[in-house]
SEKERO-457170 format. One record per atom (N, C-alpha, C): atom name; residue in three letters; y, x, z. Coordinates in steps of 0.1 Angstrom, whole numbers, plus 5000, padded with zeros to 4 digits. Atoms other than C-alpha are relative to their C-alpha. Layout:
<rs>
  name  resn     v     u     w
    CA   ala     Y     X     Z
...
</rs>
This chain:
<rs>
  name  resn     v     u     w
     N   unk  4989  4991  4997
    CA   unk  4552  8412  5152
     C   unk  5013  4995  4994
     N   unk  4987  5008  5010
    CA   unk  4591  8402  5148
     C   unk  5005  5009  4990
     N   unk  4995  4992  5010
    CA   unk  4606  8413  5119
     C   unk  5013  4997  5000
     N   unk  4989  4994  5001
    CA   unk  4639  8424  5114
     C   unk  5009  4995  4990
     N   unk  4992  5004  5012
    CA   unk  4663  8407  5089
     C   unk  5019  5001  5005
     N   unk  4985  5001  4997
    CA   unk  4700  8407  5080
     C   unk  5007  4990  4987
     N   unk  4993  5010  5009
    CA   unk  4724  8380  5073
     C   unk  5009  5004  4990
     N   unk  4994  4993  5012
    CA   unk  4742  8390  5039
     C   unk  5020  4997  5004
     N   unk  4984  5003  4999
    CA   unk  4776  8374  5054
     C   unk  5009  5011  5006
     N   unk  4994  4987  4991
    CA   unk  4779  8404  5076
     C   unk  5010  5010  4988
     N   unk  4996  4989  5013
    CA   unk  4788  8426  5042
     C   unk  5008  4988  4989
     N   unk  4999  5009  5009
    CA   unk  4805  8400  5024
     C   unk  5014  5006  4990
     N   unk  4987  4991  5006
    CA   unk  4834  8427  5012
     C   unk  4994  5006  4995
     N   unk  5006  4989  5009
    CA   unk  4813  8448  5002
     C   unk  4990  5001  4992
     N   unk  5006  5005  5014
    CA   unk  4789  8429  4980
     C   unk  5009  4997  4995
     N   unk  4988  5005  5012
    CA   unk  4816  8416  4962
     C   unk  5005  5010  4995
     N   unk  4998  4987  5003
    CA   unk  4822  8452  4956
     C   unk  4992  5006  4993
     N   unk  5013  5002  5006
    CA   unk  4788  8463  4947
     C   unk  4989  4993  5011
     N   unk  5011  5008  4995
    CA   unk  4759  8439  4952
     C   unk  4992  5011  5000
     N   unk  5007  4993  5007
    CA   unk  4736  8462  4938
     C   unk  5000  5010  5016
     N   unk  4997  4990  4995
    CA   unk  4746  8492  4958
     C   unk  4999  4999  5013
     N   unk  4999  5007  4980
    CA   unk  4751  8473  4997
     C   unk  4985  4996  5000
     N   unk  5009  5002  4999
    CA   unk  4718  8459  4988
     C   unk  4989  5009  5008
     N   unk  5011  4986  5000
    CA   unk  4698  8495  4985
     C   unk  5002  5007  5015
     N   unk  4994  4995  4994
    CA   unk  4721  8505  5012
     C   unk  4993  4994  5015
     N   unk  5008  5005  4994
    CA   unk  4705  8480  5040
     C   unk  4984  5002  4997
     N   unk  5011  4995  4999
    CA   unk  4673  8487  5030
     C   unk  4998  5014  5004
     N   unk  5001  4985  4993
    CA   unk  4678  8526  5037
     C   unk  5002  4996  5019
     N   unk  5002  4996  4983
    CA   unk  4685  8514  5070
     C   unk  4995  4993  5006
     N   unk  5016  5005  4998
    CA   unk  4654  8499  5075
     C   unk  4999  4986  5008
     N   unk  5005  5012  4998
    CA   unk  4658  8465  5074
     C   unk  4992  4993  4990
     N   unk  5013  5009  5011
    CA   unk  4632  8441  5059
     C   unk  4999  4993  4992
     N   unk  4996  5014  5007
    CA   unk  4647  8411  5049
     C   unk  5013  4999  5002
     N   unk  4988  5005  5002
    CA   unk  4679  8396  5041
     C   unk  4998  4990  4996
     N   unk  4997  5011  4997
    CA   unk  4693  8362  5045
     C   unk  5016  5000  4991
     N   unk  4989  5001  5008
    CA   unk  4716  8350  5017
     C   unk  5008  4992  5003
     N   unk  4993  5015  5001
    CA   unk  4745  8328  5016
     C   unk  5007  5000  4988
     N   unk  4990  5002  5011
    CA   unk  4761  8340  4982
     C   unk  4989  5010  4991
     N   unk  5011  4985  5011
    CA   unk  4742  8357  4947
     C   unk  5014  5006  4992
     N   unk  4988  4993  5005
    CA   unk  4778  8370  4937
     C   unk  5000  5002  4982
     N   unk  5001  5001  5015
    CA   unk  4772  8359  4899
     C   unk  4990  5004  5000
     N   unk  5013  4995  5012
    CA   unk  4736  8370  4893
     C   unk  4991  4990  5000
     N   unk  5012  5012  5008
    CA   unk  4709  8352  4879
     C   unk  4988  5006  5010
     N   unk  5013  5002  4990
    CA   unk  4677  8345  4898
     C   unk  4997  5012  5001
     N   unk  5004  4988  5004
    CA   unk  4660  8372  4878
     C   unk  5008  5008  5002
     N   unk  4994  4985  4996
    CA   unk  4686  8401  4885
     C   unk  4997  5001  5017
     N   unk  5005  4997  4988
    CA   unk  4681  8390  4922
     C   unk  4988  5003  5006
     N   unk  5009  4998  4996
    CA   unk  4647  8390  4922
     C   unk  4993  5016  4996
     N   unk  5001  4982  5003
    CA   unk  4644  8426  4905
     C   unk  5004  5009  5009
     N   unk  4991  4991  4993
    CA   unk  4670  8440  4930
     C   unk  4989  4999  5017
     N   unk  5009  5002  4989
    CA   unk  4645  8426  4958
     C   unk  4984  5010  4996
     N   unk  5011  4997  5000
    CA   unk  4614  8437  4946
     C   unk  5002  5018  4995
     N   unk  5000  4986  4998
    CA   unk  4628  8474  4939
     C   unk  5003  5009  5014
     N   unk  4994  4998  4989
    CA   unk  4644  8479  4973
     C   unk  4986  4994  5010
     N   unk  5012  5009  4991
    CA   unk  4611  8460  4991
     C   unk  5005  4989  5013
     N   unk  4993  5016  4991
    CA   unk  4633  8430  5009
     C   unk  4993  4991  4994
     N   unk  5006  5014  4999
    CA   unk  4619  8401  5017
     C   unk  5017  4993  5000
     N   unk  4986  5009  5002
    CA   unk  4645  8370  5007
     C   unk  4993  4993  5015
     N   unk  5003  5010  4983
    CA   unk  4644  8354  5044
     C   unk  5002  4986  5002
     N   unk  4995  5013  4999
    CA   unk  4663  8324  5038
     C   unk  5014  4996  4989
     N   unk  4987  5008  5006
    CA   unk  4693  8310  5022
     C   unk  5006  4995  5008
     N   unk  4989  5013  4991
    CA   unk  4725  8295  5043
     C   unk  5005  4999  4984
     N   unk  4995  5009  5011
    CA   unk  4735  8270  5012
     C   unk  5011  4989  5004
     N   unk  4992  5008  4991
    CA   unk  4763  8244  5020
     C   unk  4996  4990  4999
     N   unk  4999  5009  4991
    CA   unk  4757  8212  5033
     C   unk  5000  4989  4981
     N   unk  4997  5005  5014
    CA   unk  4771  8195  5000
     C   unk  4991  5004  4990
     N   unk  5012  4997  5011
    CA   unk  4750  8213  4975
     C   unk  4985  5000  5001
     N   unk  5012  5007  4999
    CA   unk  4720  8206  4990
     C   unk  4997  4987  5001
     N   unk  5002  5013  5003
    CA   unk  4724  8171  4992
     C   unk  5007  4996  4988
     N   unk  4997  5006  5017
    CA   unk  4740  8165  4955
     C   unk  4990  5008  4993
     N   unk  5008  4989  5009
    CA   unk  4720  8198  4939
     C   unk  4989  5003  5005
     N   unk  5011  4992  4993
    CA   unk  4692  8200  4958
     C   unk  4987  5003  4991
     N   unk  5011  4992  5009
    CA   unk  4665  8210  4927
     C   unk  4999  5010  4997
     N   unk  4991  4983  5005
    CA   unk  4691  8236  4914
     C   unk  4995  5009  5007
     N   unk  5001  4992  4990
    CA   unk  4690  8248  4947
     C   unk  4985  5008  5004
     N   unk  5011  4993  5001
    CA   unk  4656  8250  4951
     C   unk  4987  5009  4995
     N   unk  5007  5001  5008
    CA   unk  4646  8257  4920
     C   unk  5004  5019  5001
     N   unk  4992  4985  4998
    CA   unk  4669  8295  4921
     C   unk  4992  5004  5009
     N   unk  5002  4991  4989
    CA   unk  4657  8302  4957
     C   unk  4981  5009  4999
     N   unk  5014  4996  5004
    CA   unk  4617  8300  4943
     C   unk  4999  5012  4994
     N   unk  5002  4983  5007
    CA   unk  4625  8325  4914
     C   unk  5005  5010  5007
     N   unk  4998  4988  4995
    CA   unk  4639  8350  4939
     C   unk  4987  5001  5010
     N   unk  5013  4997  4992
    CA   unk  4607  8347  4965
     C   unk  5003  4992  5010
     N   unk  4998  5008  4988
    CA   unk  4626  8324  4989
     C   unk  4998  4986  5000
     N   unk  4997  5011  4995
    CA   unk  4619  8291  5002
     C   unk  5000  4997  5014
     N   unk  4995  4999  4990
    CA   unk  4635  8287  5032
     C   unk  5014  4997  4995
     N   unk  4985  5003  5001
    CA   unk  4669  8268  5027
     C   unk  5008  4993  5010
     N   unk  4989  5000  4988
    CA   unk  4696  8269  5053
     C   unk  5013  4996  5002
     N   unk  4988  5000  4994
    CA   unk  4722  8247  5062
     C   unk  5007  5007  5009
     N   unk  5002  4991  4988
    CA   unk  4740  8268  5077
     C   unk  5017  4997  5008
     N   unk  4986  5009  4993
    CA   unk  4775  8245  5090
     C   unk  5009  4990  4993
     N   unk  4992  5013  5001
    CA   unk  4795  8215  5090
     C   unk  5010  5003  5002
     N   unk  4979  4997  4993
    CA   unk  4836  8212  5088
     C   unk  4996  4983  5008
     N   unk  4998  5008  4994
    CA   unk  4845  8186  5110
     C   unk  4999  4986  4993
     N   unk  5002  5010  5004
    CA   unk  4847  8162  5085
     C   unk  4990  4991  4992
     N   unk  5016  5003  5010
    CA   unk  4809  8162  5075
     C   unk  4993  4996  5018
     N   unk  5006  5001  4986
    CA   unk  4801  8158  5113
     C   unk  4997  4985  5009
     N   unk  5002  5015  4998
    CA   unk  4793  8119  5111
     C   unk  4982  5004  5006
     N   unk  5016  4994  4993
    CA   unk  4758  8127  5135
     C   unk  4989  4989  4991
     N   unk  5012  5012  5002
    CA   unk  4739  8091  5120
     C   unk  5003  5009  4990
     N   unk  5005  5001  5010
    CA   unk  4747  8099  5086
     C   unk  4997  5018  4998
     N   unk  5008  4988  5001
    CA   unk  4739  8139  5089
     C   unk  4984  4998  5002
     N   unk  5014  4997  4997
    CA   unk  4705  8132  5106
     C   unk  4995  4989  4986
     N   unk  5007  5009  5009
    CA   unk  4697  8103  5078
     C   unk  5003  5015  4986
     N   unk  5001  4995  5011
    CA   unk  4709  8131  5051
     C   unk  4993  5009  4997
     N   unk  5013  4991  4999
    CA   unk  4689  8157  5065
     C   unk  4983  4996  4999
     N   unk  5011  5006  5001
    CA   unk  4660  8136  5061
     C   unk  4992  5001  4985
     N   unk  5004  5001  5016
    CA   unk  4663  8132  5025
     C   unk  5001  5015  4993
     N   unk  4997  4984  5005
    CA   unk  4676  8169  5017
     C   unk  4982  5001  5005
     N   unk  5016  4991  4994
    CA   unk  4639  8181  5041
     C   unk  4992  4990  4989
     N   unk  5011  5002  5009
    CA   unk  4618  8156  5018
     C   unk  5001  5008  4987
     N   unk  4999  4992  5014
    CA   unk  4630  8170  4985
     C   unk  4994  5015  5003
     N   unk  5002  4994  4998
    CA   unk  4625  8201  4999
     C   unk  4989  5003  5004
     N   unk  5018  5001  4998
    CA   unk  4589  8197  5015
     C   unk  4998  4996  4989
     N   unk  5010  5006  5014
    CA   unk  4578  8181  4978
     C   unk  5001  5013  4995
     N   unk  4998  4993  5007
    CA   unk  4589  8213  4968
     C   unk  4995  5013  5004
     N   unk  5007  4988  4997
    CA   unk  4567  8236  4986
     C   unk  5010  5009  5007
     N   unk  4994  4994  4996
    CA   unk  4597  8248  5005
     C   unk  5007  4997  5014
     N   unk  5002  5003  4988
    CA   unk  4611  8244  5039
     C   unk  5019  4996  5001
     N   unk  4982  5002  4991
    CA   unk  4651  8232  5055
     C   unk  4997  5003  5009
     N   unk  4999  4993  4984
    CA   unk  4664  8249  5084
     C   unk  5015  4992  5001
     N   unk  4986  5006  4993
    CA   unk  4695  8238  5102
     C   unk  5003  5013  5011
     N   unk  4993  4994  4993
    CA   unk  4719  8265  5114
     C   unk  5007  4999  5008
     N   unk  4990  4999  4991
    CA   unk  4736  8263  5149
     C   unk  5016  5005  4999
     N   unk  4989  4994  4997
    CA   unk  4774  8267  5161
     C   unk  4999  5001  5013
     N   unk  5000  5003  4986
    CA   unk  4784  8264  5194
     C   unk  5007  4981  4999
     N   unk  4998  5015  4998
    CA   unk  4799  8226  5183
     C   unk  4986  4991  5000
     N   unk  5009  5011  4997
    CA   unk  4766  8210  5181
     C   unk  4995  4995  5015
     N   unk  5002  5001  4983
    CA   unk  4761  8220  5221
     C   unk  5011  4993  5005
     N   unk  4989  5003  4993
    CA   unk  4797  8211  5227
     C   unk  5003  4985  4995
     N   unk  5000  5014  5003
    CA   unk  4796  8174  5210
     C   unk  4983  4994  5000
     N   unk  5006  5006  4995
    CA   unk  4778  8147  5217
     C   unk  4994  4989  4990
     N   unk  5005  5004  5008
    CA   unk  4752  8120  5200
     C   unk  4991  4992  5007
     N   unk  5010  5005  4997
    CA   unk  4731  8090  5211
     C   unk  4997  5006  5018
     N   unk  5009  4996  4979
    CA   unk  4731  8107  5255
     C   unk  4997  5014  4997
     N   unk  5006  4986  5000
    CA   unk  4722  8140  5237
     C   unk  5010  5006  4997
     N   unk  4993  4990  5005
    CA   unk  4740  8173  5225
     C   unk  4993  4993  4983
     N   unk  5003  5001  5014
    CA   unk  4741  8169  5187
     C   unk  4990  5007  4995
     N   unk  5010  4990  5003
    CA   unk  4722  8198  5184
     C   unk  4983  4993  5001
     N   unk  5008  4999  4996
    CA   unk  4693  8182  5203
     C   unk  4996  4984  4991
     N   unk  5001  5017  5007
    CA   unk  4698  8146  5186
     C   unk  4995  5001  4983
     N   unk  5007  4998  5014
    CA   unk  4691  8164  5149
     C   unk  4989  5000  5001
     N   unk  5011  5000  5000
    CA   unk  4661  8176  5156
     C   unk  4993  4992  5005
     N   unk  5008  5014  4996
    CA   unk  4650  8142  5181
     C   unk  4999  4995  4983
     N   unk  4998  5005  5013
    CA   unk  4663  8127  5142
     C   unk  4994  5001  4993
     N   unk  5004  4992  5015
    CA   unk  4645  8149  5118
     C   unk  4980  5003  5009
     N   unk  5014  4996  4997
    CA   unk  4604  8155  5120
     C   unk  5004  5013  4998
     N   unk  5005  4983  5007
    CA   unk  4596  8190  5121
     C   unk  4998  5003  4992
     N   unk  5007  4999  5018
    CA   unk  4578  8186  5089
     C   unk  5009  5002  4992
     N   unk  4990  5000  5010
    CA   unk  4610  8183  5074
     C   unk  5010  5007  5002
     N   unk  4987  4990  4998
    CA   unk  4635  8203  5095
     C   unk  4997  5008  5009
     N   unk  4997  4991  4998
    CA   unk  4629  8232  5109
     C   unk  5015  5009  5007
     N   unk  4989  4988  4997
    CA   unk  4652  8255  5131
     C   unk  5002  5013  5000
     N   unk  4997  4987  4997
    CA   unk  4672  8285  5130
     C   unk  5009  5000  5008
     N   unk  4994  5001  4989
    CA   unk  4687  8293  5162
     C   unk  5010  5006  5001
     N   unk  4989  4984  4994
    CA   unk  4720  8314  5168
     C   unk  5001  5002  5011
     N   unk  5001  5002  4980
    CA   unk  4714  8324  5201
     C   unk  5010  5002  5007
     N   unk  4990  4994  4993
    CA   unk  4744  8338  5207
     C   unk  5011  4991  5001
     N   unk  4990  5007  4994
    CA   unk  4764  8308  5199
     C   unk  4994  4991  5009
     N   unk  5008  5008  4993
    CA   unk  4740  8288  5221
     C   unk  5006  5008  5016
     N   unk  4999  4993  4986
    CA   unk  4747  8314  5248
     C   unk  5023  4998  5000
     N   unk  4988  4998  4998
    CA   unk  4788  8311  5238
     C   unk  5007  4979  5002
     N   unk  4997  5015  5001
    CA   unk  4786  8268  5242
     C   unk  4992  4999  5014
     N   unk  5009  5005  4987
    CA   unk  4772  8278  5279
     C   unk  4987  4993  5006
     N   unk  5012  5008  5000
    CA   unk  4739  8270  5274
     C   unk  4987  5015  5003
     N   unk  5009  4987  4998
    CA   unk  4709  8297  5279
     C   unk  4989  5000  4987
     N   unk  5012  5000  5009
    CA   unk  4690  8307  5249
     C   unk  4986  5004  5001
     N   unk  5015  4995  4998
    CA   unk  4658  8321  5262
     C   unk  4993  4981  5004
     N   unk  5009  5014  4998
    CA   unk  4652  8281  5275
     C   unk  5000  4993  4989
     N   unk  4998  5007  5013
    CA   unk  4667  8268  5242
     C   unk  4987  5001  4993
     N   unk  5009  4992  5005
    CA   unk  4643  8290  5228
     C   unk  4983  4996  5002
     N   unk  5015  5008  4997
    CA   unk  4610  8276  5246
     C   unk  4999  4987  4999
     N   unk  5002  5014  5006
    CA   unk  4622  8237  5240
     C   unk  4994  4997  4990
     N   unk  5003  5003  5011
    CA   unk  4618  8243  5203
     C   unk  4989  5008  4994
     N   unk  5006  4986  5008
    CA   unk  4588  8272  5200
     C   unk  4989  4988  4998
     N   unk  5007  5008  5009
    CA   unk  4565  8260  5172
     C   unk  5006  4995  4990
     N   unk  4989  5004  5010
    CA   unk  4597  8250  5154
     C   unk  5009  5007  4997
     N   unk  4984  4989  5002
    CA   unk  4619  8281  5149
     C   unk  4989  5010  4997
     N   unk  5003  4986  5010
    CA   unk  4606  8307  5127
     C   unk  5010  5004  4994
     N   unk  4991  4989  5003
    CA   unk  4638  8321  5122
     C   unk  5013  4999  5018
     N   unk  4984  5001  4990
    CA   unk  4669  8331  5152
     C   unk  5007  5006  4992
     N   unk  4987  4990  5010
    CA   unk  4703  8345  5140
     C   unk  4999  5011  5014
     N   unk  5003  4993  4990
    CA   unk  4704  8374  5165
     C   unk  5013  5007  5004
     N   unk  4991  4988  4998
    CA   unk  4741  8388  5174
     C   unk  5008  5000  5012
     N   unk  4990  5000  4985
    CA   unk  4763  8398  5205
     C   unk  5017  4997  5001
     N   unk  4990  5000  4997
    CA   unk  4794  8392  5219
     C   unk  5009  5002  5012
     N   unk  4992  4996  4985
    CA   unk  4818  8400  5245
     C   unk  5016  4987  4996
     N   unk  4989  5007  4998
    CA   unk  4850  8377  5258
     C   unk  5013  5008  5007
     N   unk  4992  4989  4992
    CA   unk  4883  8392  5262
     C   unk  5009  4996  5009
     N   unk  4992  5006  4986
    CA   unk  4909  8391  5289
     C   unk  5004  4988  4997
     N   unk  4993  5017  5003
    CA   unk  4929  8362  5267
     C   unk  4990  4985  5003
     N   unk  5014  5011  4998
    CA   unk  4896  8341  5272
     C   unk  4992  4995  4982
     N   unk  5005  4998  5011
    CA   unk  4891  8347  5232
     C   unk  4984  5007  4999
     N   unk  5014  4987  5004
    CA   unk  4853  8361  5219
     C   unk  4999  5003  4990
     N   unk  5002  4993  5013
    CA   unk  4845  8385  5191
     C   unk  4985  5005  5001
     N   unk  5014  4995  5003
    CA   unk  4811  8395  5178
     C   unk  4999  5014  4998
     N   unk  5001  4984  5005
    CA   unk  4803  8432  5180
     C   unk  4984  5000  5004
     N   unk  5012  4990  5001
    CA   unk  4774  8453  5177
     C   unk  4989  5000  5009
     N   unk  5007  5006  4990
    CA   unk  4741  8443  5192
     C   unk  4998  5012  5012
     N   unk  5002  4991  4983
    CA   unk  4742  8461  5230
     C   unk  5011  5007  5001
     N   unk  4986  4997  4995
    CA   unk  4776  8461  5230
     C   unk  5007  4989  5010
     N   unk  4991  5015  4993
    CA   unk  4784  8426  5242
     C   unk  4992  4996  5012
     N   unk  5002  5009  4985
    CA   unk  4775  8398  5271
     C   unk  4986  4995  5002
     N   unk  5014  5007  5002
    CA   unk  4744  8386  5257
     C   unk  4988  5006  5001
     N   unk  5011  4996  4995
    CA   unk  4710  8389  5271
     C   unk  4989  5005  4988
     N   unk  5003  5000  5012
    CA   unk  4694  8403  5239
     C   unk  4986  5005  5005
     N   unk  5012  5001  4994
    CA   unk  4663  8415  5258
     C   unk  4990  4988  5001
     N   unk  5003  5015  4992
    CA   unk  4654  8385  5272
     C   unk  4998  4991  4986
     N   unk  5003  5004  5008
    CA   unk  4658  8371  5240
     C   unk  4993  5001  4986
     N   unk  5014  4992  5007
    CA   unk  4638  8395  5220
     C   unk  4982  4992  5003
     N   unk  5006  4996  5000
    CA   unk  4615  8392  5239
     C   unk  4995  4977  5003
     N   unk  5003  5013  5005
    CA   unk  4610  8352  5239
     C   unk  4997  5000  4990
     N   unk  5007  5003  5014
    CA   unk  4608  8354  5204
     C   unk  4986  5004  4995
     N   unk  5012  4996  5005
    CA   unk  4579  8373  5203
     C   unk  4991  4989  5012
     N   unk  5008  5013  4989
    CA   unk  4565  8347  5234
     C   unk  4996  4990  4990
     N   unk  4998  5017  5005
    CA   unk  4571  8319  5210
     C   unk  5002  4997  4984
     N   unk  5001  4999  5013
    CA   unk  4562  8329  5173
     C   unk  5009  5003  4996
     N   unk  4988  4999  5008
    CA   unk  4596  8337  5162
     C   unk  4995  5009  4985
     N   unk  5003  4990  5006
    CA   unk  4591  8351  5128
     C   unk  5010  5012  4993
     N   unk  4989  4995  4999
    CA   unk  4622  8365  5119
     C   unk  5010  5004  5008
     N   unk  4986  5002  4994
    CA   unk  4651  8377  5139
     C   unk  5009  5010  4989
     N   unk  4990  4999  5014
    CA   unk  4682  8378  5113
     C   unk  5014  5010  5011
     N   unk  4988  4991  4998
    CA   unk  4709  8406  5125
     C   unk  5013  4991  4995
     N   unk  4989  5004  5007
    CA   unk  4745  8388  5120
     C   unk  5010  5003  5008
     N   unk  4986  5000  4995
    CA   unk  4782  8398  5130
     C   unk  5010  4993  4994
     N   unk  4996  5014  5013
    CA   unk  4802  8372  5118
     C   unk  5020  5010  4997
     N   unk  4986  4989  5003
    CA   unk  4838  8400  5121
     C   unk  4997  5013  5008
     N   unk  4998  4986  4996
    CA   unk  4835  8436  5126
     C   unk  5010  5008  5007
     N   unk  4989  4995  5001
    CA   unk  4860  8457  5145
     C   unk  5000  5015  4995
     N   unk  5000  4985  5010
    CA   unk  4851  8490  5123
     C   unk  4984  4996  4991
     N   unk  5007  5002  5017
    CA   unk  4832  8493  5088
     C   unk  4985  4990  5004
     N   unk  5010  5003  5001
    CA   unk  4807  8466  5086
     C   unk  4989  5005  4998
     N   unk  5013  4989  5007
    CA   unk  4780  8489  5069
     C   unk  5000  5007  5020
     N   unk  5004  4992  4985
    CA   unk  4784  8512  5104
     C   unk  4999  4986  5008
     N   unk  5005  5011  4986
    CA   unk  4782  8479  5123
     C   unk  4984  4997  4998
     N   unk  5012  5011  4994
    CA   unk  4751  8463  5114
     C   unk  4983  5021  4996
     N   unk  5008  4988  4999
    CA   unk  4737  8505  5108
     C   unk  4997  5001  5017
     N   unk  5000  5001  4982
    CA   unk  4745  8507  5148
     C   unk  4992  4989  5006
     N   unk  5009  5008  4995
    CA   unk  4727  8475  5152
     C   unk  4985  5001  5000
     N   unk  5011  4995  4998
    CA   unk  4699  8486  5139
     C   unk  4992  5009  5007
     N   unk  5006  4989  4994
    CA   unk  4695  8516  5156
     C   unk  5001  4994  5015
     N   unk  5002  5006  4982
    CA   unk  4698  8496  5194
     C   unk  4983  4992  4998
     N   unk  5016  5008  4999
    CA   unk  4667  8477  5182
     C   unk  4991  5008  4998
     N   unk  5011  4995  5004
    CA   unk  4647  8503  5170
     C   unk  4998  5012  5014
     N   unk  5004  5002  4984
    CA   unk  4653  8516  5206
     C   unk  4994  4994  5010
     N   unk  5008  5010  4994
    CA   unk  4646  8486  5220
     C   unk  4986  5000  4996
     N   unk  5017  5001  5005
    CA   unk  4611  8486  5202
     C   unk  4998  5008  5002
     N   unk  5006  4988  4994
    CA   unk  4604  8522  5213
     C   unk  5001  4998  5013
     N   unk  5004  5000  4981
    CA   unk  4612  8514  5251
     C   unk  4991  4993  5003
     N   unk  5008  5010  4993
    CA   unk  4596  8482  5251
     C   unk  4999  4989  4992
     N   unk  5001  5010  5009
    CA   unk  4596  8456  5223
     C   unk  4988  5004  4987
     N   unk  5005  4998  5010
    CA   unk  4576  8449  5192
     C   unk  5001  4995  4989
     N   unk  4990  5002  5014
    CA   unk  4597  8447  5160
     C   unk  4993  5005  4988
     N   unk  5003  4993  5011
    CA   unk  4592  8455  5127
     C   unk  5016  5001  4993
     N   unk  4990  4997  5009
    CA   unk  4623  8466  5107
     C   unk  4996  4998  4989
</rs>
């Protein structure tokens, strides 16, 4: 059954506000898991107390790019004492986007991290579809690059679907290798701009891609809005409640 997670960047005003308190606050609205990219000053231990009172699963880590290849023990050593191993690049600035020496760094980051009983993921944009690498999409050239054993995907389907590509096929290339998607919608406005809102609000086939994931082991699907146009907390509450529709009409979710 898929389970229901949310990416912490969504709230990233309002942990910085109270951690503590936004934490408890997603769990009342009956999500499962959370996906970190920041501990807002706490120690392992405060995070892993705040998890195991509230009953969240730590889903993953997005970490940057840099600190997992200079600190990667630190890194892994923190994400253990909270319950997580699962660590997530989760994007490149342009000027980390050398493809040889990414796929050769990802090699070495995934071993340290397989010795360590824990797993690398590689988070999507829409630039890995839209640049190019070796005849392939970059996207498709990490993973030819990297064994599975060592790298792992998480998909954002939505920017897969915003780089003109179809994620329900993306989605069947890689099943056996994606135990996590990022899961959020968007709509494009008249200027030819897009913004992320509220899942079953936007353009994106989110059915369709529900329901692949449960086709194709997904074990997570991670809730993310990457900008809200009213109170984050009501955004990713509203998100919730389209899914837990969707799994009463016809899906099979867990929150």
């Amino acid at each position: 059954m898929l389970k229901i997670g949310l990416q912490l960047y969504t709230l990233r005003e309002q942990l910085e506000e109270d951690f503590e308190g936004t934490l408890r606050q997603v769990a009342a609205m009956g999500y499962a898991g959370v996906e970190f990219f920041n501990y807002f000053g706490r120690s392992a231990g405060e995070v892993k107390a705040l998890l195991d009172e509230t009953g969240l699963v730590a889903v993953g880590a997005h970490r940057p790019y840099q600190a997992l290849l200079n600190d990667t023990e630190a890194e892994i050593a923190y994400n253990k004492a909270i319950g997580n191993r699962r660590l997530i690049i989760p994007f490149l600035s342009e000027e980390e986007r050398d493809w040889a020496a990414v796929i050769a760094n990802l090699k070495i980051i995934g071993e340290r991290v397989k010795a360590q009983g824990s797993q690398l993921l590689y988070h999507n944009h829409d630039f890995e579809l839209l640049e190019r690498y070796e005849e392939q999409t970059a996207f498709d050239a990490i993973y030819a690059g990297v064994p599975a054993d060592v790298l792992q995907v998480e998909m954002d389907t939505c920017w897969v679907h915003h780089a003109g590509y179809d994620p329900v096929a993306y989605m069947a290339a890689y099943a056996g290798r994606l135990p996590l998607i990022h899961l959020k919608d968007m709509k494009k406005n008249p200027d030819g701009t897009a913004e992320t809102v509220v899942l079953g609000e936007g353009e994106v086939d989110l059915p369709s891609i529900l329901s692949a994931a449960e086709t194709h082991g997904v074990e997570w699907a991670v809730v993310e809005q990457d900008f809200c146009s009213r109170s984050p907390l009501e955004s990713v509450r509203d998100s919730m409640a389209w899914l837990k529709g969707y799994a009463g009409n016809e899906g099979q979710i867990r929150g």
